[in-house]
FIVOTI-418634 format. One record per residue (C-alpha): x, y, z; residue in one letter. Coordinates in steps of 0.1 Angstrom, whole numbers, padded with zeros to 4 digits, always signed. Layout:
% FIVOTI-418634
XYZa/...
END
This chain:
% FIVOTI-418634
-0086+0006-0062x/-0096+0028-0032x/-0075+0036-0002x/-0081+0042+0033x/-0056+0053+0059x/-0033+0021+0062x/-0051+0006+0032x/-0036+0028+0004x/-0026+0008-0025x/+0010+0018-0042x/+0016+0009-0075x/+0050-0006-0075x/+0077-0015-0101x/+0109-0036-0096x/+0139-0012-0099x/+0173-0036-0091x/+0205-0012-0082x/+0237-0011-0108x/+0254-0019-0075x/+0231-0049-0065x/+0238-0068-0100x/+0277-0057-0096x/+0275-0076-0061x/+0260-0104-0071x/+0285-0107-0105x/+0313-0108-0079x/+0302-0130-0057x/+0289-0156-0086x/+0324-0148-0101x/+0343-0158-0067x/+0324-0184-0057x/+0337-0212-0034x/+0328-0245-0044x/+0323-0273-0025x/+0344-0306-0033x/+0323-0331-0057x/+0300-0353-0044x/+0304-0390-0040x/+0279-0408-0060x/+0274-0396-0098x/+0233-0386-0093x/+0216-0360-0075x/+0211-0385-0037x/+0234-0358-0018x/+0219-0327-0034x/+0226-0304-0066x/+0253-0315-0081x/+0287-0300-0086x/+0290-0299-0123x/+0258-0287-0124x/+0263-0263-0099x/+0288-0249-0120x/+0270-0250-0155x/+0240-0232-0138x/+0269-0202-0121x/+0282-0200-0157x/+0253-0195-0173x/+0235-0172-0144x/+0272-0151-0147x/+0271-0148-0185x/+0238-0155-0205x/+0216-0142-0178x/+0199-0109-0185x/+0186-0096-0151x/+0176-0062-0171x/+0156-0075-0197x/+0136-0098-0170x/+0134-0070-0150x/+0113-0054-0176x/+0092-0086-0180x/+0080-0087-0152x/+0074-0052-0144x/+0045-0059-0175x/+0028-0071-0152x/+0004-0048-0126x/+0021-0047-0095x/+0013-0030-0061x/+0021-0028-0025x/+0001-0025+0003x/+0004-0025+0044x/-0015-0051+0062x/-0011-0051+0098x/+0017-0028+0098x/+0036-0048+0068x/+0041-0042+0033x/+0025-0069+0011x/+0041-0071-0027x/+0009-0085-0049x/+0001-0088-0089x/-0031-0078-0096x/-0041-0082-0134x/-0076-0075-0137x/-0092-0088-0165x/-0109-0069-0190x/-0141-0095-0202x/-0172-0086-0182x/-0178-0106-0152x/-0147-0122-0148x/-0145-0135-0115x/-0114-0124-0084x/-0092-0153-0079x/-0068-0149-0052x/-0036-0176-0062x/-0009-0182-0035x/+0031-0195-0041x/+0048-0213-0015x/+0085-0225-0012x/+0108-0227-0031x/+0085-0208-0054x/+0075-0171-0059x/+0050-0151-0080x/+0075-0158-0106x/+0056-0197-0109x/+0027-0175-0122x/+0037-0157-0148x/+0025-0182-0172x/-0011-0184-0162x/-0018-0148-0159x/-0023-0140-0193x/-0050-0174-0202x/-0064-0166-0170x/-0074-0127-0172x/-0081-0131-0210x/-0085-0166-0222x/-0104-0164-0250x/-0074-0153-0268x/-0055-0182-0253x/-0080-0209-0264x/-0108-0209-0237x/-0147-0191-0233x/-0151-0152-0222x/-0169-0173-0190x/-0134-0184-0178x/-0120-0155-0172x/-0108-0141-0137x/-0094-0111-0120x/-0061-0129-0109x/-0043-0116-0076x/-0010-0130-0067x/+0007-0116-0033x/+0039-0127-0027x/+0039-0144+0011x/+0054-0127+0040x/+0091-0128+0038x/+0093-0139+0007x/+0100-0119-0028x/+0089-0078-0026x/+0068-0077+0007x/+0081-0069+0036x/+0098-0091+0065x/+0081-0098+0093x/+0102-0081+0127x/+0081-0101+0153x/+0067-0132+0153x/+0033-0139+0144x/+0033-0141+0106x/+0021-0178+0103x/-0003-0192+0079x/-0036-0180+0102x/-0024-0149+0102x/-0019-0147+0062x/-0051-0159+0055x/-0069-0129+0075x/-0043-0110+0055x/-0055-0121+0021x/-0090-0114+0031x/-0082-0082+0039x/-0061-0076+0004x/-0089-0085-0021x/-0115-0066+0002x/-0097-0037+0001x/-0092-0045-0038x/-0133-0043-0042x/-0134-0079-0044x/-0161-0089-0014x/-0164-0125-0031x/-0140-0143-0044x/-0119-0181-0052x/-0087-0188-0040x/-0062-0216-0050x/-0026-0220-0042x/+0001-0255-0035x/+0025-0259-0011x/+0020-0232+0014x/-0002-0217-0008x/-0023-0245-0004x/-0021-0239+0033x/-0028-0206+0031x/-0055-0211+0007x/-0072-0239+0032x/-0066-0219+0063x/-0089-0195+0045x/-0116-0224+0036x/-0114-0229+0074x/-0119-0195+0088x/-0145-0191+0063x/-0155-0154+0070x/-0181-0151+0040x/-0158-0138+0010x/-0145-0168-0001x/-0168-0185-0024x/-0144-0213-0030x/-0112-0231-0032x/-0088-0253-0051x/-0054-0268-0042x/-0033-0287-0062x/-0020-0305-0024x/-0046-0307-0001x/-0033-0305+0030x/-0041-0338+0046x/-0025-0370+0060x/-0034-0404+0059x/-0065-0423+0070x/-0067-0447+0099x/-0081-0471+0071x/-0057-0467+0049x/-0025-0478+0070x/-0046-0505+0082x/-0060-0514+0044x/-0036-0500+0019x/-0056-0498-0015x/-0033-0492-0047x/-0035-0454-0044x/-0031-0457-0006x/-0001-0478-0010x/+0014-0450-0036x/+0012-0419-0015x/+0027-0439+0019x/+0054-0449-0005x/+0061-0411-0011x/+0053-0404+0024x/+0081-0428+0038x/+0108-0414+0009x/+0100-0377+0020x/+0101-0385+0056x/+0135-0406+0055x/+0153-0385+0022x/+0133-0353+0015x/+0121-0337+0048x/+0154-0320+0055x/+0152-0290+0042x/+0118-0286+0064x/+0137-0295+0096x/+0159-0269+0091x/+0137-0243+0084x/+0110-0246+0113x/+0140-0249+0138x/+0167-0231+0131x/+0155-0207+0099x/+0177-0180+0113x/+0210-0200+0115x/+0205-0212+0075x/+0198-0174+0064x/+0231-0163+0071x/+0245-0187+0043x/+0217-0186+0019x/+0218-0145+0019x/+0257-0145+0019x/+0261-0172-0012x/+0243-0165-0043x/+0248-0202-0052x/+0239-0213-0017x/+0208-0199-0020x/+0203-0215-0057x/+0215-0255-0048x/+0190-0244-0016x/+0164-0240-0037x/+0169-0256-0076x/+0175-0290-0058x/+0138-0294-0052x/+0130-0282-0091x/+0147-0317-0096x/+0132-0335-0067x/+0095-0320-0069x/+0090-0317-0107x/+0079-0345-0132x/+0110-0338-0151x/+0126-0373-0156x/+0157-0366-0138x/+0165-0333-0156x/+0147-0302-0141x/+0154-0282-0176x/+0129-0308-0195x/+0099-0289-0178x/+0109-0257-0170x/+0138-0233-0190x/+0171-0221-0169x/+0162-0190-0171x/+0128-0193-0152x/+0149-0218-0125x/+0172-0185-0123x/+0143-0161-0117x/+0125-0176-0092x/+0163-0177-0076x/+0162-0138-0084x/+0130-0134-0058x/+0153-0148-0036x/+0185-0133-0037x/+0178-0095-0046x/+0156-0093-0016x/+0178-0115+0007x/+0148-0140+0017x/+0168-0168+0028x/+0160-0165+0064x/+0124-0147+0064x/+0114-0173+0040x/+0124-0202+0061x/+0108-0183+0096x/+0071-0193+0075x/+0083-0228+0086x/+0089-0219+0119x/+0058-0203+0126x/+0036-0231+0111x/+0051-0261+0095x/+0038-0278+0128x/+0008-0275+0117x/+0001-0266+0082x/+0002-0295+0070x/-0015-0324+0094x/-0052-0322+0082x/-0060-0318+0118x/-0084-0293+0133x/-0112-0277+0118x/-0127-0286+0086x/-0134-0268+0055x/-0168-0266+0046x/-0164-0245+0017x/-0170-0255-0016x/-0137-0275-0025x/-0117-0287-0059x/-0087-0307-0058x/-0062-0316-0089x/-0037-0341-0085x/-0004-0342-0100x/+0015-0374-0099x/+0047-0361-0089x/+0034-0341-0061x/+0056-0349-0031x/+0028-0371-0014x/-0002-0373-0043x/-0028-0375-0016x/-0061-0400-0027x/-0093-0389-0024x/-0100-0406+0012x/-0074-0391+0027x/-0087-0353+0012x/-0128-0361+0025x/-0112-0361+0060x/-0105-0324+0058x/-0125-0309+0030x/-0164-0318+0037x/-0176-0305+0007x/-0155-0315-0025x/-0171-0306-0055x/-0141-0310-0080x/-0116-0340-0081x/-0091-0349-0108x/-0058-0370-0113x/-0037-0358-0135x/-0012-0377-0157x/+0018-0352-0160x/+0027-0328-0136x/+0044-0320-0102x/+0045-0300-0071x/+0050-0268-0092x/+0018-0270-0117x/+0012-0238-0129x/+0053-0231-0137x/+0057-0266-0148x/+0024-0274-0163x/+0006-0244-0168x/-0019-0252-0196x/-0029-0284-0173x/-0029-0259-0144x/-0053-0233-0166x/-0075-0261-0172x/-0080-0275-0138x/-0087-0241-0128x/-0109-0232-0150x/-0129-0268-0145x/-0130-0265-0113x/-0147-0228-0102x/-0166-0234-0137x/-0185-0263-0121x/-0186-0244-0087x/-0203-0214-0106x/-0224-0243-0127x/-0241-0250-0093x/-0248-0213-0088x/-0225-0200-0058x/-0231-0167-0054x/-0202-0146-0063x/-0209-0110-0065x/
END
């Protein structure tokens, strides 16, 4: 890795204070729970019993130490971009002409989603695949969110990222590369398809970013009729949370960095409502992992400059509007996405799709929840893209 002035590169290790764990054992101790909810499911949110399993569990069984040390096995760094520190993993692969992928989280997620995918990624013929898979894997965490730095002025929206990124895996040496990412990773990820500056070789998103077709509220096909059913429940039941957060982020952060349990029912109840987990979020993914990606929360008290990302840009992240993306373009879909977009609807946006696929398992969270799927879309997709000779160099 080189450096230059503002672009030096710090290696960087997680190091939690005695007296950050002690706080956080006191207030999970002295938490004040609110009164049960009405109905017996999870309609009004995480539920109290629940609530109180996962605070037992977090108080007792949790071992912040030892994951402390499992994830500082992985290569992390730091690195200012436009006067902020950005926290990124970058696991280099060792197999000859492995290729840089840049991979973006969004919310409620964290690097942490990743840290099942790195390994089959960087070296997958020991995890089942061909020495021709394999990639340089780079994982920032977003503004705001997990070990990079809060933003102090306003600005840090997604257009603003994706010049960002750029700038991260140039400075890494890596002049051509992919990118994939979901949620506002996705964003991110097609922000950079659209600004298309001549690094990025290609992209995949597990959500495109699009919204539906003239035709298709007009002329429902099956698939049509499937994602404005999910449309309508997230509008009416599941939206929120996104209110909230891209009009009043700063008023929320006061509880969610005051409560440890605030800020896990903030973000756990969307492990239920996002994942393909059959009404139990532990049947895809293990309490501790719900618990660390609440970890990358807490310790860095992100509950406010997690939620300002909303306020810069939920707007209009997310419309399909503006400028297309010409680049090269793959597109998995999980059926459990929050709104599992069909193909029609992506073509608006993304000109030049050269990878499609509908999955039968998986949610809005597919590498944490279904990272062997995940690993194999990926790998499919930016296969065929090389296949038809882009140039990556």
């Amino acid at each position: 890795m080189s450096s230059n002035g503002e672009g030096l590169v710090r290696p960087f290790q997680i190091n939690i204070s005695d007296d950050d764990i002690s706080d956080l054992k006191h207030r999970l101790t002295n938490t004040r729970w609110a009164d049960e909810e009405t109905p017996d499911d999870w309609s009004q949110g995480l539920p109290l019993a629940y609530a109180k399993s996962l605070r037992d569990y977090w108080l007792n069984d949790y071992d912040w130490r030892a994951r402390e040390t499992y994830f500082n096995n992985f290569d992390q760094y730091l690195t200012e971009i436009d006067g902020l520190d950005i926290h990124f993993i970058h696991q280099p692969s060792k197999v000859p002409g492995a290729r840089p992928l840049l991979i973006t989280h969004g919310w409620p997620g964290s690097v942490v989603e990743f840290h099942k995918v790195i390994g089959p990624l960087t070296d997958p013929v020991a995890h089942g695949g061909r020495a021709e898979d394999a990639f340089h894997v780079v994982c920032p965490s977003l503004p705001g969110y997990g070990f990079s730095a809060k933003p102090t002025a306003t600005g840090w929206g997604v257009e603003k990222i994706c010049s960002a990124w750029d700038t991260l895996m140039c400075r890494l040496g890596y002049e051509r590369y992919f990118a994939q990412g979901g949620d506002w990773g996705s964003a991110v990820t097609t922000g950079i398809g659209r600004q298309n500056v001549g690094h990025c070789a290609g992209i995949h998103v597990n959500m495109p970013t699009v919204g539906a077709t003239g035709d298709a509220l007009k002329n429902p096909t099956e698939k049509d009729t499937i994602a404005l059913k999910a449309a309508g429940y997230y509008a009416q039941w599941g939206a929120g949370y996104s209110k909230q957060q891209a009009t009043r982020p700063q008023t929320l952060g006061y509880g969610l960095v005051d409560s440890p349990m605030g800020q896990a029912a903030w973000v756990i109840e969307k492990f239920y409502e996002w994942t393909d987990c059959q009404g139990d979020p532990e049947n895809v993914l293990t309490r501790q992992e719900l618990i660390d990606n609440v970890m990358f929360y807490w310790l860095c008290g992100n509950g406010a400059s997690s939620a300002r990302l909303y306020w810069e840009s939920f707007g209009t992240a997310f419309s399909g509007a503006g400028t297309t993306v010409e680049l090269p373009t793959g597109c998995s879909i999980f059926p459990k996405e929050i709104v599992p977009a069909p193909r029609s609807w992506a073509e608006k946006l993304y000109t030049n799709i050269v990878y499609w696929n509908e999955l039968d398992k998986g949610g809005h969270f597919a590498a944490f929840e279904q990272p062997s799927l995940y690993v194999k879309e990926v790998r499919s997709c930016f296969g065929q893209m090389r296949s038809r000779r882009l140039k990556l160099e």
